[in-house]
Phi, psi and omega in degrees: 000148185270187189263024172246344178258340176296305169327282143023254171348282183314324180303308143325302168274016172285295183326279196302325176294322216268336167290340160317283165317314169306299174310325191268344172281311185301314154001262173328308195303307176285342172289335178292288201287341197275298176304325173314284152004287198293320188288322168294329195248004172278316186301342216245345172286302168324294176319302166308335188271296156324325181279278310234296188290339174289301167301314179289347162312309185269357127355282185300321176298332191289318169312245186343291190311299201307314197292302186322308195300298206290040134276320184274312176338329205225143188281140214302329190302304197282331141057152128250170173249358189196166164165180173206152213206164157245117194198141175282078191258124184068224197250014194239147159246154202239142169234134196227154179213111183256110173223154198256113177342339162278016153306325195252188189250135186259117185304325216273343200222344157309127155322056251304348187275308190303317187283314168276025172267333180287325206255344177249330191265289207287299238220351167078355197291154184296140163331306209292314183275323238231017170267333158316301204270343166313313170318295201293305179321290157347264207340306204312295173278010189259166194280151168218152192284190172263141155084002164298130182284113180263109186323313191289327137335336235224298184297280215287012123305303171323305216261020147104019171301172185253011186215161138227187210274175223279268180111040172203178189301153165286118173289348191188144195282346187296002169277010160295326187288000175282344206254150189262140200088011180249133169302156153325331190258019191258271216296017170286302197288337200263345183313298188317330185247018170225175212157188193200017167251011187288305196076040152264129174274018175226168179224132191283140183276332171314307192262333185305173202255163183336290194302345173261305165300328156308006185246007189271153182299117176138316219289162185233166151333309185280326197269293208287353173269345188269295173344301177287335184305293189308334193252034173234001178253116174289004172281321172325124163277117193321317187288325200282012171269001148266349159301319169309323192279346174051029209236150167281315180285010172248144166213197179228017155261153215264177186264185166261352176250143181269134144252141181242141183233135167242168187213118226208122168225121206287195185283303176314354211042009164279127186246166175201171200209149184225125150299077178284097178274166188209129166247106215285121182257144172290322174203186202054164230266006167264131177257009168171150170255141154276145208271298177211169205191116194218108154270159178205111215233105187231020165024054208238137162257122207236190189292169172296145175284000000 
């Protein structure tokens, strides 16, 4: 071969690498910009989802400030004890619901009557059954001494728990599910209606729910039907329905602790909602602790509030 065509040659095959080479840079490239791609638009998801949750935070705090204000604003006689409001913060809207925790049945203070009056009148549990499980609740909180063979300590050993019972106040009301010998679908049905932040051996008949006034000692049918009848009337004077209710555990005062329900739909119409309880302070630079605090964010766009 001559030397002009092995140049020839060489040349060529300088050519066919670097187009080798070119392709596999174009290659690379798209694979880069493909991954870049994936990464903008997974960030730009984030990012929104993040923007969502930021907002509905701050929703909810605005919601809490507002109620707390309008509560502390006003001197405890004047008060409400429940109530419910609307408001427009920013480009998001908020629905708040308030009510004072002496609505419910208090675990730590309640009585043994209130409690199978909750679980038999309120809640359908058999006569038979719900003065035991009134019993276990008691146990749970009342105290014992050290180093006492205490019987309840003793069942819960009996039935191979790893614990036993607290024998001091309930901290939450979801600790019900520890004490043992109550079913599961009794202390399902009984959440709704109890806390353990009123610290009250009453319950207000203004706010409280069916099923909780029907549990004050005494109450009848009849009584319990007039009761709701009389406290949907405003005309009605708030004290005679504890006369009505003829009960020692019933009043119209309200606790110092609030559950607060906010309900928040951000500028996206993504809506999401929280449950608070607050307990209103008297003095110092604070105006109210939060107690407890249940978000429930399901960032899903659903109608305007």
């Amino acid at each position: 071969m001559s030397g002009r065509a092995q140049n020839r040659a060489a040349i060529g095959d300088d050519r066919g690498f670097i187009v080798i080479v070119v392709l596999w840079m174009l290659a690379a490239l798209a694979t880069l910009a493909l991954i870049y791609l994936s990464y903008v638009t997974n960030t730009a998801v984030t990012v929104a989802v993040n923007t969502d949750r930021l907002q509905a935070d701050a929703l909810m705090n605005a919601g809490l400030e507002l109620t707390a204000y309008r509560l502390t604003a006003q001197s405890e006689a004047a008060r409400p004890t429940s109530g419910t409001f609307n408001a427009r913060v920013g480009a998001g809207r908020i629905a708040v619901t308030f009510r004072s925790e002496a609505a419910r049945i208090d675990l730590n203070a309640a009585p043994k009557a209130m409690l199978i009056g909750l679980m038999t009148t309120g809640l359908g549990v058999s006569a038979a059954d719900a003065p035991d499980y009134a019993d276990r609740i008691l146990a749970w909180r009342s105290s014992t001494e050290p180093g006492q063979d205490n019987p309840e300590d003793s069942y819960y050993r009996t039935l191979g728990a790893s614990y036993l019972p607290r024998h001091a106040p309930f901290q939450n009301a979801d600790e019900l599910w520890l004490v043992r010998g109550i079913p599961p679908n009794v202390i399902e049905r009984m959440l709704p209606f109890v806390t353990v932040f009123s610290n009250m051996r009453t319950v207000n008949v203004l706010d409280a729910a069916p099923q909780v006034v029907a549990a004050l000692p005494g109450m009848t049918p009849e009584t319990l039907q007039r009761l709701l009848r009389d406290r949907a009337d405003p005309g009605v004077d708030p004290q005679s329905l504890v006369g009505l209710a003829g009960s020692a555990s019933a009043t119209i005062e309200g606790a110092k602790a609030y559950r607060v329900t906010v309900a928040a739909e951000a500028p996206s119409h993504r809506q999401s909602s929280a449950e608070i309880v607050i307990l209103l302070l008297e003095s110092g630079d604070e105006p109210y602790r939060v107690l407890s605090w249940h978000n429930a964010f399901d960032g899903s766009a659903g109608k305007p509030l």
